[in-house]
PDB file of N, H, CA, C and O in Angstrom:
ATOM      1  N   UNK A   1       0.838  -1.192   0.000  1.00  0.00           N
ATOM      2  CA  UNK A   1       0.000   0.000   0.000  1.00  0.00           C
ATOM      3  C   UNK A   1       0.882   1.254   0.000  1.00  0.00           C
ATOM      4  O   UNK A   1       1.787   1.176   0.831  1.00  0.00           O
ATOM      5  N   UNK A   2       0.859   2.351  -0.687  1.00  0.00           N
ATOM      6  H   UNK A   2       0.124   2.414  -1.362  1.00  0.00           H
ATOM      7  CA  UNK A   2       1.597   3.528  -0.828  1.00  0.00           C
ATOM      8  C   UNK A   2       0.959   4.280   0.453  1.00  0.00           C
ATOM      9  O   UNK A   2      -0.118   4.357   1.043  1.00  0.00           O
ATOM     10  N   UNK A   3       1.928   4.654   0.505  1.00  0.00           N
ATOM     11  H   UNK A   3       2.803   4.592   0.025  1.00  0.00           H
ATOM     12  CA  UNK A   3       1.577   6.057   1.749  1.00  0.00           C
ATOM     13  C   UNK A   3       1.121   6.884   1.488  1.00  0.00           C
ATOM     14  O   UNK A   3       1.443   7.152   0.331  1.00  0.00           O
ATOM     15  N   UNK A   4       0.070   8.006   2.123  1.00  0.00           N
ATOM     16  H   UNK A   4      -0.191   7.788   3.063  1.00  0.00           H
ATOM     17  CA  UNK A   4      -0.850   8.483   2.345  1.00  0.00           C
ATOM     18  C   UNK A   4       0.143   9.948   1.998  1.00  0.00           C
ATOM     19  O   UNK A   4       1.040  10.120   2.823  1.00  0.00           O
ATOM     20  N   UNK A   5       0.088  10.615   1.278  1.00  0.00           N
ATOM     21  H   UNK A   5      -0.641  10.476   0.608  1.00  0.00           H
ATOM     22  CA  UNK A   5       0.598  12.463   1.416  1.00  0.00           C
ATOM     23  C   UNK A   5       0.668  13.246   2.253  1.00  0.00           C
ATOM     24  O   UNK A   5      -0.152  13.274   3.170  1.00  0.00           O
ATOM     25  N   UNK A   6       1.971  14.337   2.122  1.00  0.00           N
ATOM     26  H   UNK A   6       2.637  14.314   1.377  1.00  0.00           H
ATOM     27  CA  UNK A   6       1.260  15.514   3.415  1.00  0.00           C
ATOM     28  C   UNK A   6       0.472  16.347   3.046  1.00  0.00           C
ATOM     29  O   UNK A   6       0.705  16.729   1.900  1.00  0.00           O
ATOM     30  N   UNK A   7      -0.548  16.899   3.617  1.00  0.00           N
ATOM     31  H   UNK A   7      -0.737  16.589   4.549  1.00  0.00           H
ATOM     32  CA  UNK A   7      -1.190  18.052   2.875  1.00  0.00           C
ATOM     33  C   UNK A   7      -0.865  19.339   1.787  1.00  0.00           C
ATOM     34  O   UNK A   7      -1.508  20.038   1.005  1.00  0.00           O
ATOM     35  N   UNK A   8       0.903  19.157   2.361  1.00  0.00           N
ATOM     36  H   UNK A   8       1.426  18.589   2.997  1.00  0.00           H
ATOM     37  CA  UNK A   8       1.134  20.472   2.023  1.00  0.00           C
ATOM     38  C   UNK A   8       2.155  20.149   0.946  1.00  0.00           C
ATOM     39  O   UNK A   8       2.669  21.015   0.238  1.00  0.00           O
ATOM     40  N   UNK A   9       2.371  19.079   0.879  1.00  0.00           N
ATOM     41  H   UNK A   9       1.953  18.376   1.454  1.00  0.00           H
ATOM     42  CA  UNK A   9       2.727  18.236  -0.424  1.00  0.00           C
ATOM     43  C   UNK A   9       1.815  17.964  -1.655  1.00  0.00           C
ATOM     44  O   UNK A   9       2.074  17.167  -2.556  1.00  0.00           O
ATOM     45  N   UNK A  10       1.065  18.496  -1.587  1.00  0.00           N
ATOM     46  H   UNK A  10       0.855  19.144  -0.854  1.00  0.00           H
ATOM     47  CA  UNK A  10      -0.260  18.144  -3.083  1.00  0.00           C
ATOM     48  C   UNK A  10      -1.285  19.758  -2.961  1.00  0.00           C
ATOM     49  O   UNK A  10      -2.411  19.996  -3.397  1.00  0.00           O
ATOM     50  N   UNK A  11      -0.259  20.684  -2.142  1.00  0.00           N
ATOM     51  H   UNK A  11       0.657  20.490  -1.788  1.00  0.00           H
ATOM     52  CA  UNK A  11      -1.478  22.110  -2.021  1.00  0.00           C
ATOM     53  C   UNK A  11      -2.583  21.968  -1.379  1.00  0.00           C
ATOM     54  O   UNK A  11      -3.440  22.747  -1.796  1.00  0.00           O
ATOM     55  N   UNK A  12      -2.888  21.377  -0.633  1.00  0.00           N
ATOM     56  H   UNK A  12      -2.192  20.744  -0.294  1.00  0.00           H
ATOM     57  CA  UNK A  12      -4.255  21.072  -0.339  1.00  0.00           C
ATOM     58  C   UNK A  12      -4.614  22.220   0.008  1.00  0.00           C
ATOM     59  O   UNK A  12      -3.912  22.832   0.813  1.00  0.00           O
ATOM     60  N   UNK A  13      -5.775  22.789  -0.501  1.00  0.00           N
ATOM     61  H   UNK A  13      -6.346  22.292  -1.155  1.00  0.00           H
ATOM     62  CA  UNK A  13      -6.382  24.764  -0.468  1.00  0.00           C
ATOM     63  C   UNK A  13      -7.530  24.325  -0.431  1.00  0.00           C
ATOM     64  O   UNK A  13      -8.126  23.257  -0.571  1.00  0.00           O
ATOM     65  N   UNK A  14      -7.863  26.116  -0.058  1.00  0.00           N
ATOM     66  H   UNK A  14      -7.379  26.983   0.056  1.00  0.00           H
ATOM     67  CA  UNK A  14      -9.210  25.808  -1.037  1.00  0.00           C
ATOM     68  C   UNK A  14      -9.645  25.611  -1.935  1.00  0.00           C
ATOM     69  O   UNK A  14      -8.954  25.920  -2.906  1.00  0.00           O
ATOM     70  N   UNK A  15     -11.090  24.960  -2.240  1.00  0.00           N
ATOM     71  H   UNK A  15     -11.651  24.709  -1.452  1.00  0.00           H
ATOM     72  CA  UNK A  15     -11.096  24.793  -3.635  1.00  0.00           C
ATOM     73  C   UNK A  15     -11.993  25.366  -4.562  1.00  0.00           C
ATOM     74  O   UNK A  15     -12.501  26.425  -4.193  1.00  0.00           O
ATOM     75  N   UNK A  16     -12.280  24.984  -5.548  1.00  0.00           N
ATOM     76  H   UNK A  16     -11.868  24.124  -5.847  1.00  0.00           H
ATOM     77  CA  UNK A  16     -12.653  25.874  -6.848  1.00  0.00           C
ATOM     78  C   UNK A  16     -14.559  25.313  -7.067  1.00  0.00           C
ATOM     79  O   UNK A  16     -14.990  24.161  -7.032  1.00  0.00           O
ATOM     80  N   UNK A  17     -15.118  26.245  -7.222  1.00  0.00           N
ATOM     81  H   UNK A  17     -14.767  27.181  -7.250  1.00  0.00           H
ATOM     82  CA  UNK A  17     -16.393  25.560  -7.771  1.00  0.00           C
ATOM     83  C   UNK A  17     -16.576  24.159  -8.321  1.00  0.00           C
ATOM     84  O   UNK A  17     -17.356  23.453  -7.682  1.00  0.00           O
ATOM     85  N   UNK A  18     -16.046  23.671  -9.304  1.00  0.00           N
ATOM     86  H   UNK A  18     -15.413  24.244  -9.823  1.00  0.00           H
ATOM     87  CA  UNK A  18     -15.687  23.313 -10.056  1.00  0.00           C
ATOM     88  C   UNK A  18     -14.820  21.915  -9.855  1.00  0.00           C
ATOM     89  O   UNK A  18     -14.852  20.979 -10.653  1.00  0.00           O
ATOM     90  N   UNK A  19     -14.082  21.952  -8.701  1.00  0.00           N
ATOM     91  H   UNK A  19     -14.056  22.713  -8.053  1.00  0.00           H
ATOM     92  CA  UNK A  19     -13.289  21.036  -8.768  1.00  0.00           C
ATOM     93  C   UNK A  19     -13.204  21.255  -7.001  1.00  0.00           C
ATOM     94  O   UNK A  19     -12.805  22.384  -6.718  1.00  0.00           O
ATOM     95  N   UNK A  20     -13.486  20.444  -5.887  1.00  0.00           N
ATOM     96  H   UNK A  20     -13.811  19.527  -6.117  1.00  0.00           H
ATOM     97  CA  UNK A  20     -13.363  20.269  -4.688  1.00  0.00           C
ATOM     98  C   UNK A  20     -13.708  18.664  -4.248  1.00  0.00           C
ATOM     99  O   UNK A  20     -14.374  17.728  -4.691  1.00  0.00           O
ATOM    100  N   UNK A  21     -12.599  19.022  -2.795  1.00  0.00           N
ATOM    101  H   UNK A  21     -12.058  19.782  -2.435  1.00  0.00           H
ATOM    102  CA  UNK A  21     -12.727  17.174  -2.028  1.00  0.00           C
ATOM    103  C   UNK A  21     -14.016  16.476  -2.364  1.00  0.00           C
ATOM    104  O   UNK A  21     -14.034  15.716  -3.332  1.00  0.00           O
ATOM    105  N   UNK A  22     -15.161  16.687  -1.596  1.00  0.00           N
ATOM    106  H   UNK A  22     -15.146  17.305  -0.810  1.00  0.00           H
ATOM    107  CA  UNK A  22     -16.491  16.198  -1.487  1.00  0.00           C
ATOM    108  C   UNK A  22     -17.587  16.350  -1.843  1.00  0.00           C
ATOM    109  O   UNK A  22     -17.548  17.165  -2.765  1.00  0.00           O
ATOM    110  N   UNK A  23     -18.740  15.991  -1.624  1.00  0.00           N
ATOM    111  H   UNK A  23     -18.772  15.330  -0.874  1.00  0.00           H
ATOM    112  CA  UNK A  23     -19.915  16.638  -2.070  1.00  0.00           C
ATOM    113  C   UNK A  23     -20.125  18.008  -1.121  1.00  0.00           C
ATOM    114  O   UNK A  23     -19.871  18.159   0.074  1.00  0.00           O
ATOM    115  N   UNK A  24     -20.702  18.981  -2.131  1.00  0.00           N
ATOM    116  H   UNK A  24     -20.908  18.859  -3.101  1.00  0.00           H
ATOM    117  CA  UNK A  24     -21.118  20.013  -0.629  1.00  0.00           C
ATOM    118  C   UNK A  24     -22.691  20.516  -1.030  1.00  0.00           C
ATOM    119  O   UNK A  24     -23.203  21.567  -0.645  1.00  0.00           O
ATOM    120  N   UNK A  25     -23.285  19.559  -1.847  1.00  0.00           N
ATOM    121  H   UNK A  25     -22.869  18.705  -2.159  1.00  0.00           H
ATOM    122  CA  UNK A  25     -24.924  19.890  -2.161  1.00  0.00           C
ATOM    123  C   UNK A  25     -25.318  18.973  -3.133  1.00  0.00           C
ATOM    124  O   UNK A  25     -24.622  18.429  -3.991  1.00  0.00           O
ATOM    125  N   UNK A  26     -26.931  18.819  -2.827  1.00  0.00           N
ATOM    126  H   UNK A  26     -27.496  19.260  -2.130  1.00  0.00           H
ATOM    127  CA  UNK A  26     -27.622  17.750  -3.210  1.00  0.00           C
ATOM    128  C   UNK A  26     -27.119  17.397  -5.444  1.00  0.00           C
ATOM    129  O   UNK A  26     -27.151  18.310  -6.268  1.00  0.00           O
ATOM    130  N   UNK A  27     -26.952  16.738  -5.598  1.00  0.00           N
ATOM    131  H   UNK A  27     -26.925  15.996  -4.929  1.00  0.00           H
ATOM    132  CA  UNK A  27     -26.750  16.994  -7.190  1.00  0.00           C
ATOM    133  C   UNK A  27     -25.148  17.342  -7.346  1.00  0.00           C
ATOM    134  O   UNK A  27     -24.601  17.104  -8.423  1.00  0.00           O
ATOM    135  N   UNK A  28     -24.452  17.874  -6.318  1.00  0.00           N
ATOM    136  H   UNK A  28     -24.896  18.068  -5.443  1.00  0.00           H
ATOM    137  CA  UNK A  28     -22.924  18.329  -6.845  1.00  0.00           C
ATOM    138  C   UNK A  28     -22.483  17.061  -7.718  1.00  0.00           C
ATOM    139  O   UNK A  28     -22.845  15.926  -7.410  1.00  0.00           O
ATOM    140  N   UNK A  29     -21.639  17.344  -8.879  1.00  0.00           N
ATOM    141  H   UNK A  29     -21.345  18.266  -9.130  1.00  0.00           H
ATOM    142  CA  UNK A  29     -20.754  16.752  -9.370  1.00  0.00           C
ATOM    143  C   UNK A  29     -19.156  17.108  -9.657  1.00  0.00           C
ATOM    144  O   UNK A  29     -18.374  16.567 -10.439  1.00  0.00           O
ATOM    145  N   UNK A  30     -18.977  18.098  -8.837  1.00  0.00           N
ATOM    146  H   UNK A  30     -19.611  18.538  -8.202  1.00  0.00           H
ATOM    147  CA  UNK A  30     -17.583  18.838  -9.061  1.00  0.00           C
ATOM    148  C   UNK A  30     -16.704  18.291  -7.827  1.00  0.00           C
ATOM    149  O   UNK A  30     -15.751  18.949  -7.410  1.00  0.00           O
ATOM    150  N   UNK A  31     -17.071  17.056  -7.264  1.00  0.00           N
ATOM    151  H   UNK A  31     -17.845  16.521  -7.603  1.00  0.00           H
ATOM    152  CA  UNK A  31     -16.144  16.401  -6.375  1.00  0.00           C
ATOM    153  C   UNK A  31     -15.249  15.043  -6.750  1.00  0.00           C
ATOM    154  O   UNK A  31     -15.499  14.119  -7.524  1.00  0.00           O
ATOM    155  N   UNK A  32     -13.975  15.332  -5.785  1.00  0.00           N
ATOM    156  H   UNK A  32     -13.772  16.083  -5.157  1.00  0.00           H
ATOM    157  CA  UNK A  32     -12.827  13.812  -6.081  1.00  0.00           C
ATOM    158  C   UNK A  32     -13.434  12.422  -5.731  1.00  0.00           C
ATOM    159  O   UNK A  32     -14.096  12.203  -4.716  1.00  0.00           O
ATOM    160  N   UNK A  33     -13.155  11.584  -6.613  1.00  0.00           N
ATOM    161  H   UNK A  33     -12.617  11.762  -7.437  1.00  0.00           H
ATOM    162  CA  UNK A  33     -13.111  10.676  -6.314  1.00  0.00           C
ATOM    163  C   UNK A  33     -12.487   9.700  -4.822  1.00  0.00           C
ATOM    164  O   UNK A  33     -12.676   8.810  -3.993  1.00  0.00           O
ATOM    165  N   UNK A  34     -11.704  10.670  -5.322  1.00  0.00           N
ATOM    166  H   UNK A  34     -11.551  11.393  -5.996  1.00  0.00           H
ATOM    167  CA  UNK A  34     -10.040   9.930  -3.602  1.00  0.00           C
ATOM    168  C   UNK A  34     -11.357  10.341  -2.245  1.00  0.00           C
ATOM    169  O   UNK A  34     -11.360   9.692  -1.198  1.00  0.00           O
ATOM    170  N   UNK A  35     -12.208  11.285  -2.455  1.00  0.00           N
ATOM    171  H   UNK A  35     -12.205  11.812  -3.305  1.00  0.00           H
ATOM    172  CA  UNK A  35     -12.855  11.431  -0.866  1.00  0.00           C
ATOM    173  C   UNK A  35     -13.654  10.159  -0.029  1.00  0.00           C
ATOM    174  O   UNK A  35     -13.879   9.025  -0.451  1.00  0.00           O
ATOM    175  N   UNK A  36     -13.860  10.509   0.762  1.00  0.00           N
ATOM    176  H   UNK A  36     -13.677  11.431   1.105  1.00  0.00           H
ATOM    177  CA  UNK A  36     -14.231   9.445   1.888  1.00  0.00           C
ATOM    178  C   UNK A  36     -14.884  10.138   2.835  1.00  0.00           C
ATOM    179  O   UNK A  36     -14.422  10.691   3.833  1.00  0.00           O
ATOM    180  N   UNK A  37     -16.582  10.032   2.247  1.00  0.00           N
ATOM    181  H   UNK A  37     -16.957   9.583   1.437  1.00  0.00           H
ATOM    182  CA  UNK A  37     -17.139  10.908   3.077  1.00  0.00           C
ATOM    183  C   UNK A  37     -17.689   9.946   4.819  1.00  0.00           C
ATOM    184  O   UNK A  37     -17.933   8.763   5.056  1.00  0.00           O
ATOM    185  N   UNK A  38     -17.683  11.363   5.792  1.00  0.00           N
ATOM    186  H   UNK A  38     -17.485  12.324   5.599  1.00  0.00           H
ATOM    187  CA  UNK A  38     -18.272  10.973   7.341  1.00  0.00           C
ATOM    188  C   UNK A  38     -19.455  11.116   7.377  1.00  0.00           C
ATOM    189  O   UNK A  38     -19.974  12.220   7.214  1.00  0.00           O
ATOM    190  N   UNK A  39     -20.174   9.954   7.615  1.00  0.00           N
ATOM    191  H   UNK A  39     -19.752   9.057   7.747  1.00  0.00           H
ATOM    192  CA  UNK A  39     -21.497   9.850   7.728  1.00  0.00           C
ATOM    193  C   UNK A  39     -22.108  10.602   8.945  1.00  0.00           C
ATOM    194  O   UNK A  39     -23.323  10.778   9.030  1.00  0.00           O
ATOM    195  N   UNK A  40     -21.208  11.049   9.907  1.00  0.00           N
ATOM    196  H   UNK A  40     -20.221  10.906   9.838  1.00  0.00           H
ATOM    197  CA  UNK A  40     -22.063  12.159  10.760  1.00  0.00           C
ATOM    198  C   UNK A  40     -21.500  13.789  10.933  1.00  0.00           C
ATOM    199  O   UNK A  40     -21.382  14.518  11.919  1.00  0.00           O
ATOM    200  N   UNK A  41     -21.185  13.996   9.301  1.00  0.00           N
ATOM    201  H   UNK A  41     -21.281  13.404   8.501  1.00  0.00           H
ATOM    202  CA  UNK A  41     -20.402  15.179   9.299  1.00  0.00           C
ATOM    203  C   UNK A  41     -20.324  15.573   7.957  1.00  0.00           C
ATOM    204  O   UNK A  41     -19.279  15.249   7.394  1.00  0.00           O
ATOM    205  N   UNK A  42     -21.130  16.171   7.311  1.00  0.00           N
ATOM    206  H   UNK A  42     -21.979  16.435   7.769  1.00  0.00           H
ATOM    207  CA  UNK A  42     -21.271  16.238   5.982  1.00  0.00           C
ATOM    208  C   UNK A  42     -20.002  17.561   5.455  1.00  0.00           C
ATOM    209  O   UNK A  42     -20.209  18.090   4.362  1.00  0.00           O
ATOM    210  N   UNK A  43     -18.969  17.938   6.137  1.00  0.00           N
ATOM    211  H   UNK A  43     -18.801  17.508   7.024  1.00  0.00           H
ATOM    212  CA  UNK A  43     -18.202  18.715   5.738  1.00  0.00           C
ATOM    213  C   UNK A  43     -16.800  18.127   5.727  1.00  0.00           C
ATOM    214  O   UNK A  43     -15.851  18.333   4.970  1.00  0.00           O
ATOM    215  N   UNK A  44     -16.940  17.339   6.781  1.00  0.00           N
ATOM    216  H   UNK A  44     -17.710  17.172   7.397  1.00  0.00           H
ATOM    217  CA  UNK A  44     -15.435  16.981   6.508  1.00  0.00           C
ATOM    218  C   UNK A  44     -15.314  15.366   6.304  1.00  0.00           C
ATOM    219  O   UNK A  44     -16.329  14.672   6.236  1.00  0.00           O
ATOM    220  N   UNK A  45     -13.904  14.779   6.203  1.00  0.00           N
ATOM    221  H   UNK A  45     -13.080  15.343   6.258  1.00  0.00           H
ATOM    222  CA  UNK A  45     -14.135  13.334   5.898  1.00  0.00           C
ATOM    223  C   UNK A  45     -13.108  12.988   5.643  1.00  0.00           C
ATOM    224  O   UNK A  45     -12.320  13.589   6.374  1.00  0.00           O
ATOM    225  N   UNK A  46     -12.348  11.986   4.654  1.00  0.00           N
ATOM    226  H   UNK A  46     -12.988  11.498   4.060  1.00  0.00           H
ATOM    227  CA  UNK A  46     -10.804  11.324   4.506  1.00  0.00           C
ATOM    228  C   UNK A  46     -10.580  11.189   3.141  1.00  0.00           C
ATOM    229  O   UNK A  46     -11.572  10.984   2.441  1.00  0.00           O
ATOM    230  N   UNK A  47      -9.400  11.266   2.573  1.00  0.00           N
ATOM    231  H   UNK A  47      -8.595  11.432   3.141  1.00  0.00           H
ATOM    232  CA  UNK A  47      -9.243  10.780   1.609  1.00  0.00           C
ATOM    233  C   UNK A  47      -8.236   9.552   1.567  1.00  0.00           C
ATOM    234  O   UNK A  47      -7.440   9.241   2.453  1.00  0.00           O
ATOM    235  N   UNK A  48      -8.401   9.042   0.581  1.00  0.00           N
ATOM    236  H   UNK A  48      -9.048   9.295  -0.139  1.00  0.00           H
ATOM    237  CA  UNK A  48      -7.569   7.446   0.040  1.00  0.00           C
ATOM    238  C   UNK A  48      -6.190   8.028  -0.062  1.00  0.00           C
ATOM    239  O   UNK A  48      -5.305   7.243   0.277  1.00  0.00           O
ATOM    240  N   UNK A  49      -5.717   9.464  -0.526  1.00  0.00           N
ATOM    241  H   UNK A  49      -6.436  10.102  -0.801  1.00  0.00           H
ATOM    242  CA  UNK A  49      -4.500   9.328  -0.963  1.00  0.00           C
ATOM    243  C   UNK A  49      -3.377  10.437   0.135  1.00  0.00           C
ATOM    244  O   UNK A  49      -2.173  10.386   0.387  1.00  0.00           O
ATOM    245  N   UNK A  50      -4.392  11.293   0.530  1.00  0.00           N
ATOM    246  H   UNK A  50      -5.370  11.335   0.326  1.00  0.00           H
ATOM    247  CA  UNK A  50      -4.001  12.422   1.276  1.00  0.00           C
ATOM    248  C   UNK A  50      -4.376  12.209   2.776  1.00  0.00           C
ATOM    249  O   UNK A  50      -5.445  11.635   2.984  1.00  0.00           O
ATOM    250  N   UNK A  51      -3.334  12.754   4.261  1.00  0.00           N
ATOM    251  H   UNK A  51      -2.465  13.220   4.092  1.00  0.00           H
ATOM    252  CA  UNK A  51      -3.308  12.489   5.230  1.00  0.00           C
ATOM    253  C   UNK A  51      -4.197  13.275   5.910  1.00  0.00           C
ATOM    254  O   UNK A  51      -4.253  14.467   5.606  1.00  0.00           O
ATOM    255  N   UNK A  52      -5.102  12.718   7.013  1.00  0.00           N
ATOM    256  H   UNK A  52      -5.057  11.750   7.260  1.00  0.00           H
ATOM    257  CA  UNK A  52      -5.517  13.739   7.657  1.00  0.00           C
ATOM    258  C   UNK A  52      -6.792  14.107   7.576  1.00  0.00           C
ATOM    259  O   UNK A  52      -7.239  13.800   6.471  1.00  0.00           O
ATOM    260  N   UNK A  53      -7.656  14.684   8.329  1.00  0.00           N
ATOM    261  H   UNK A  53      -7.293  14.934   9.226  1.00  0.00           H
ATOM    262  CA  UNK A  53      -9.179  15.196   7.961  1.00  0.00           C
ATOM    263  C   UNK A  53      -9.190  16.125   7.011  1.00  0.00           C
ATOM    264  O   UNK A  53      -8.624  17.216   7.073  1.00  0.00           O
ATOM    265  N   UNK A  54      -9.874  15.679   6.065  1.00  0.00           N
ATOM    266  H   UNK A  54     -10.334  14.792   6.014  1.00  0.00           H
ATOM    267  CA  UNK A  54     -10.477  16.745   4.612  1.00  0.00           C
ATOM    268  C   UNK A  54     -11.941  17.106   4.624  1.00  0.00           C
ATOM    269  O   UNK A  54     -13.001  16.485   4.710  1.00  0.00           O
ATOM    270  N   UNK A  55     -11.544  18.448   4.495  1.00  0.00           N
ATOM    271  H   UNK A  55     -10.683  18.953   4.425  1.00  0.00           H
ATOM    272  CA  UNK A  55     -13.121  19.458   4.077  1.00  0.00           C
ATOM    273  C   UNK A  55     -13.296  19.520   2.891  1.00  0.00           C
ATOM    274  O   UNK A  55     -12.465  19.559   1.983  1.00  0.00           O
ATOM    275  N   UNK A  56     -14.544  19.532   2.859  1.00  0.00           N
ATOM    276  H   UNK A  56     -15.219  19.499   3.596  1.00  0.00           H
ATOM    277  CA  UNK A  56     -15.521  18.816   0.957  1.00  0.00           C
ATOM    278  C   UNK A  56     -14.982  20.156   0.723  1.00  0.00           C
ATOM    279  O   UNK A  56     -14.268  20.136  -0.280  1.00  0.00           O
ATOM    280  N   UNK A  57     -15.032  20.993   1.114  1.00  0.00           N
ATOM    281  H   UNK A  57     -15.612  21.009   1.929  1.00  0.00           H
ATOM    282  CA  UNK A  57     -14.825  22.579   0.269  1.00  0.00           C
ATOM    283  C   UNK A  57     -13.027  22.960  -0.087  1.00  0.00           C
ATOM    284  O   UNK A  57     -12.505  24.020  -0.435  1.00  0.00           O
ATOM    285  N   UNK A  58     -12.488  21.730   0.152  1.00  0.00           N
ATOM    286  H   UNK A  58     -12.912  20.869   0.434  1.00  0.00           H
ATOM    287  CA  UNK A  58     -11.038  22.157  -0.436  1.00  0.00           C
ATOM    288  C   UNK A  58     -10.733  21.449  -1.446  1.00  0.00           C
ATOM    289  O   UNK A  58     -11.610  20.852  -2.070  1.00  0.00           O
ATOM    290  N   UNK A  59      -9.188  21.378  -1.851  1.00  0.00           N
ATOM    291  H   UNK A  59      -8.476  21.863  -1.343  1.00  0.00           H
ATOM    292  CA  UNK A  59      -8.946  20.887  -3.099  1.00  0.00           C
ATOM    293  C   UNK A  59      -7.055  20.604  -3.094  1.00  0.00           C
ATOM    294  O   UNK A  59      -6.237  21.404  -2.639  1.00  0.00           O
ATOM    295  N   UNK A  60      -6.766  19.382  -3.672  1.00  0.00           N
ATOM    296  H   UNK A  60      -7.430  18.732  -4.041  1.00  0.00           H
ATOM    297  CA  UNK A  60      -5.438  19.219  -3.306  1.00  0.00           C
ATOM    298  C   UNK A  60      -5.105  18.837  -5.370  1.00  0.00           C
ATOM    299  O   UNK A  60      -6.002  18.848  -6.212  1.00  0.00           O
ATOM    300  N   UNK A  61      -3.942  18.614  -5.592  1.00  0.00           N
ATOM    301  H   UNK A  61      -3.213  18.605  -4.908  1.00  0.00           H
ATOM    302  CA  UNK A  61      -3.062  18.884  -6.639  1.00  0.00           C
ATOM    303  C   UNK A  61      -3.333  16.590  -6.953  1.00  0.00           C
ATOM    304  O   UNK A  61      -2.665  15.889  -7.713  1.00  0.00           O
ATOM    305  N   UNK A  62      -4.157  16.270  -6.302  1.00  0.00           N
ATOM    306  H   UNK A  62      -4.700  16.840  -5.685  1.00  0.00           H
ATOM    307  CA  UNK A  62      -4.490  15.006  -6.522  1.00  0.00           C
ATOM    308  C   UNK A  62      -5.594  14.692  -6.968  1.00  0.00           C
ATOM    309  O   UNK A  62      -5.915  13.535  -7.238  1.00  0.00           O
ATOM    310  N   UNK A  63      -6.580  16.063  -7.152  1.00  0.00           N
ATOM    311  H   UNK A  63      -6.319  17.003  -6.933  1.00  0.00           H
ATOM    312  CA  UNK A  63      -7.813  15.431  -7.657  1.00  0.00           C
ATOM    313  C   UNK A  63      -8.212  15.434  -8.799  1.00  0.00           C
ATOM    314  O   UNK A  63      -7.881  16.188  -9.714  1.00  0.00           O
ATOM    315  N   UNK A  64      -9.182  14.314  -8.799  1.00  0.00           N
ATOM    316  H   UNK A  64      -9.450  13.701  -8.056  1.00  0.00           H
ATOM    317  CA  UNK A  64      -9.615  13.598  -9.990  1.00  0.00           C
ATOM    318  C   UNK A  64     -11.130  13.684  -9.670  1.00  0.00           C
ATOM    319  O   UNK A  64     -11.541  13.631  -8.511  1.00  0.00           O
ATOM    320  N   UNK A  65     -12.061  13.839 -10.906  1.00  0.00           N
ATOM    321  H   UNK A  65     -11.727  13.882 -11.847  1.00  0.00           H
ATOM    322  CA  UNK A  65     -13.483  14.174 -10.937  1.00  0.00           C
ATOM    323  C   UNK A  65     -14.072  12.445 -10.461  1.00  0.00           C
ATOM    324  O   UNK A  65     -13.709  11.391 -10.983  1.00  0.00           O
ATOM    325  N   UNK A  66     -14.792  12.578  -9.636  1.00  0.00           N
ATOM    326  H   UNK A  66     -15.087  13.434  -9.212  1.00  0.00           H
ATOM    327  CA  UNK A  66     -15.466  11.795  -9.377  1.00  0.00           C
ATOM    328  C   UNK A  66     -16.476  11.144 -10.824  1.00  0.00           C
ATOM    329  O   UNK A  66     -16.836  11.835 -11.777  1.00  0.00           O
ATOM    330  N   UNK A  67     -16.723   9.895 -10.662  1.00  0.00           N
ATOM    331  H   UNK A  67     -16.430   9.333  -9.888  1.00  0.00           H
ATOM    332  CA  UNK A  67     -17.490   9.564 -11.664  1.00  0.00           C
ATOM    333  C   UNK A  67     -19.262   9.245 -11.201  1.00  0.00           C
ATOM    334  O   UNK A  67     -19.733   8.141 -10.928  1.00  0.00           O
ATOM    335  N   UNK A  68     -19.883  10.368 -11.220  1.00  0.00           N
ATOM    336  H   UNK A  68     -19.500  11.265 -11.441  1.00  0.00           H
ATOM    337  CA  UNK A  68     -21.222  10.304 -10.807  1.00  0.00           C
ATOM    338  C   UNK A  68     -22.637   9.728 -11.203  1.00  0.00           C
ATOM    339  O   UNK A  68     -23.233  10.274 -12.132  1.00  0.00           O
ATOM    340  N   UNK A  69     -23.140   8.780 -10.625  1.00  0.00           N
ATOM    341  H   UNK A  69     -22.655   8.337  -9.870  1.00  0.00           H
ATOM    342  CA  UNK A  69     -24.517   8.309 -11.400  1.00  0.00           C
ATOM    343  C   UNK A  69     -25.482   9.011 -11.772  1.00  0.00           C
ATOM    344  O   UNK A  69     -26.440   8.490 -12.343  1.00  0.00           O
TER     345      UNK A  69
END
């Protein structure tokens, strides 16, 4: 298993309309795949590749568009 990133190794910022960690509204499709959302915390959560608690409203130099149904 590869190791997990530092945050500040992939930019992790804020992020862009367009392109952020998680979902942050009903219908969004402008979120990563890598997220790992908390079922009792709809803002923050984990990702697969990056260390540490992630907020749906940021954005790191690792993301990739989620593929949405």
């Amino acid at each position: 298993m590869t190791e997990k990133a530092n945050k500040e190794d992939v930019n992790y910022s804020r992020g862009m309309p367009r392109s952020h960690c998680g979902p942050m509204f009903n219908g969004d499709t402008g979120y990563c795949e890598h997220f790992i959302a908390n079922k009792r915390s709809g803002i923050f959560g984990g990702c697969e590749l990056v260390k540490g608690e992630i907020k749906n409203s940021f954005w790191c130099q690792k993301w990739k568009k989620a593929v949405t149904k």
